[in-house]
C-alpha positions in Angstrom: -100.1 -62.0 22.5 -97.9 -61.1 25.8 -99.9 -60.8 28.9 -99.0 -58.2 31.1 -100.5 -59.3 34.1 -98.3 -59.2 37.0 -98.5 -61.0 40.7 -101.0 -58.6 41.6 -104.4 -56.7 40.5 -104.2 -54.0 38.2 -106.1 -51.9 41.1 -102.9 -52.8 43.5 -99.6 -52.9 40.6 -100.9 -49.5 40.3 -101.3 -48.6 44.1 -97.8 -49.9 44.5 -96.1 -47.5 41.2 -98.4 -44.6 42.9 -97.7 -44.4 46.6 -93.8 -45.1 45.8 -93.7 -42.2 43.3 -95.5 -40.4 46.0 -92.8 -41.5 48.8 -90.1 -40.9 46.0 -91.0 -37.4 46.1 -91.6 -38.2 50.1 -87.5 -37.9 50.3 -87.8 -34.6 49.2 -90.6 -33.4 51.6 -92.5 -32.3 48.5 -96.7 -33.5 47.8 -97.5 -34.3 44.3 -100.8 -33.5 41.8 -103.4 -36.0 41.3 -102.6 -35.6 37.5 -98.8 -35.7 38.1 -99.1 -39.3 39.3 -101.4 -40.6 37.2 -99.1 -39.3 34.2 -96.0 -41.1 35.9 -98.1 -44.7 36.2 -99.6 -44.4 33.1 -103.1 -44.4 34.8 -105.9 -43.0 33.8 -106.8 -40.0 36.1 -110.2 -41.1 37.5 -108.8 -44.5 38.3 -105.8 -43.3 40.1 -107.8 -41.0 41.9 -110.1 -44.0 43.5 -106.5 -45.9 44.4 -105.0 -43.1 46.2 -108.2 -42.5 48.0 -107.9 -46.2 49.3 -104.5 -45.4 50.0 -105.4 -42.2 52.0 -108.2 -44.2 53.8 -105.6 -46.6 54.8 -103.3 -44.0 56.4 -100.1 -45.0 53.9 -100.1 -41.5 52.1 -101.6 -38.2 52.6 -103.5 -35.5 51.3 -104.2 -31.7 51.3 -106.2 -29.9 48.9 -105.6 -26.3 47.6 -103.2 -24.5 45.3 -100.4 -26.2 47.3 -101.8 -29.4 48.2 -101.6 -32.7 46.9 -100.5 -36.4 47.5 -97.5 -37.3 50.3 -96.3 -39.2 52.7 -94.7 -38.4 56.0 -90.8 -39.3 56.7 -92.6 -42.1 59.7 -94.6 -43.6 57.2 -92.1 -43.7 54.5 -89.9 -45.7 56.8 -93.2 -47.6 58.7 -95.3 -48.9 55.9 -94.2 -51.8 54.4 -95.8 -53.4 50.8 -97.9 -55.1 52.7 -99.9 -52.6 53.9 -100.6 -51.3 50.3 -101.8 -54.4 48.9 -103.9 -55.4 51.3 -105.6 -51.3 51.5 -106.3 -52.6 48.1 -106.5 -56.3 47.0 -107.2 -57.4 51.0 -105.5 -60.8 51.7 -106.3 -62.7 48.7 -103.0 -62.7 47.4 -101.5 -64.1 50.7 -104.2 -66.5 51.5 -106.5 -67.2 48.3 -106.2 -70.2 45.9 -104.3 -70.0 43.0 -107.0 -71.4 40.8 -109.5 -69.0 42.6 -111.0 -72.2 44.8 -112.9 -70.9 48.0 -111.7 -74.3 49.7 -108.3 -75.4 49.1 -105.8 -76.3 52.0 -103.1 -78.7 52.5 -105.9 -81.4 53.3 -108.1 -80.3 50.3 -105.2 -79.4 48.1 -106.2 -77.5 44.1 -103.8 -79.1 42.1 -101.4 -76.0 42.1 -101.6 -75.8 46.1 -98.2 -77.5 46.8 -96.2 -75.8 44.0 -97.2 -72.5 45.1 -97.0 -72.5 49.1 -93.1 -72.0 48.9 -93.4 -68.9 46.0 -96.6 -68.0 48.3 -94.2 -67.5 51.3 -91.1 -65.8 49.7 -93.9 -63.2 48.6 -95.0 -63.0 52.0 -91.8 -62.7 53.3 -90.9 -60.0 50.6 -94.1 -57.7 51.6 -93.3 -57.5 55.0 -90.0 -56.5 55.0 -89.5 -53.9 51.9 -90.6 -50.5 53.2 -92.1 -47.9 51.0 -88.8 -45.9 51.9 -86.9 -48.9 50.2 -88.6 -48.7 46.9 -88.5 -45.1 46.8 -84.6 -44.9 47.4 -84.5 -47.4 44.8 -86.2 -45.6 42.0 -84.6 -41.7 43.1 -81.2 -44.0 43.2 -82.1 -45.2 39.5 -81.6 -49.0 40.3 -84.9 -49.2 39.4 -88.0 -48.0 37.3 -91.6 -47.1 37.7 -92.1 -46.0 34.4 -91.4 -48.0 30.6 
């Protein structure tokens, strides 16, 4: 059996396919249905609602409700909000700073025995998060380079 687990939670790999669908449509100043996005993640609707809420609390997309409304995000924020910003709205800073076994203590003096072999991989994905902008992955999937969807 394949396991299709990726770096992050399920919670944040699907915060991350939402809000850059969302900015995706961002670069064309339009907002986007709840059931729209779930359908382009593959999420089940409830679930993606609860993400996008997190993602609204955290000021990385917007809402407006009515006939017209829907999910978006701003030109500033498409440009200001790095990946970052999403997975920590949703997964906090475990994936920069926890174990990799899931240890509450393990440091460089009280190493797990993965500790070492992940601090390099640990840093290119923190340097990866903080400069990729949500503007960068939506270009990339309008562009085609890329996919959010199998």
């Amino acid at each position: 059996m394949i396991n299709k687990s990726g770096i992050f939670s399920k919670s944040c790999s699907h915060a991350l396919k939402a809000a850059t669908y969302v900015g995706q449509k961002g670069l064309e100043n339009k907002a986007v249905k709840l059931k729209d996005i779930a359908e382009e993640i593959n999420s089940p609707l409830a679930f993606t609602a609860k993400i996008l809420q997190k993602l609204v609390k955290a000021n990385i997309i917007e809402s407006n409700r009515g006939a017209k409304g829907g999910f978006f995000v701003t030109p500033v924020n498409l440009k200001k909000v790095v990946l970052k910003d999403i997975v920590f709205a949703i997964d906090g800073e475990g994936s920069y700073n926890g174990c990799a076994l899931g240890f509450e203590k393990c440091s460089a003096s009280k190493p797990c025995a993965l500790h070492f072999q992940i601090l390099p991989i640990r840093e290119k994905l923190k340097e990866t998060l903080v400069s990729t902008t949500l503007e960068d992955l939506a270009r990339a999937v309008d562009e085609n380079t890329t996919f959010l969807k199998e």
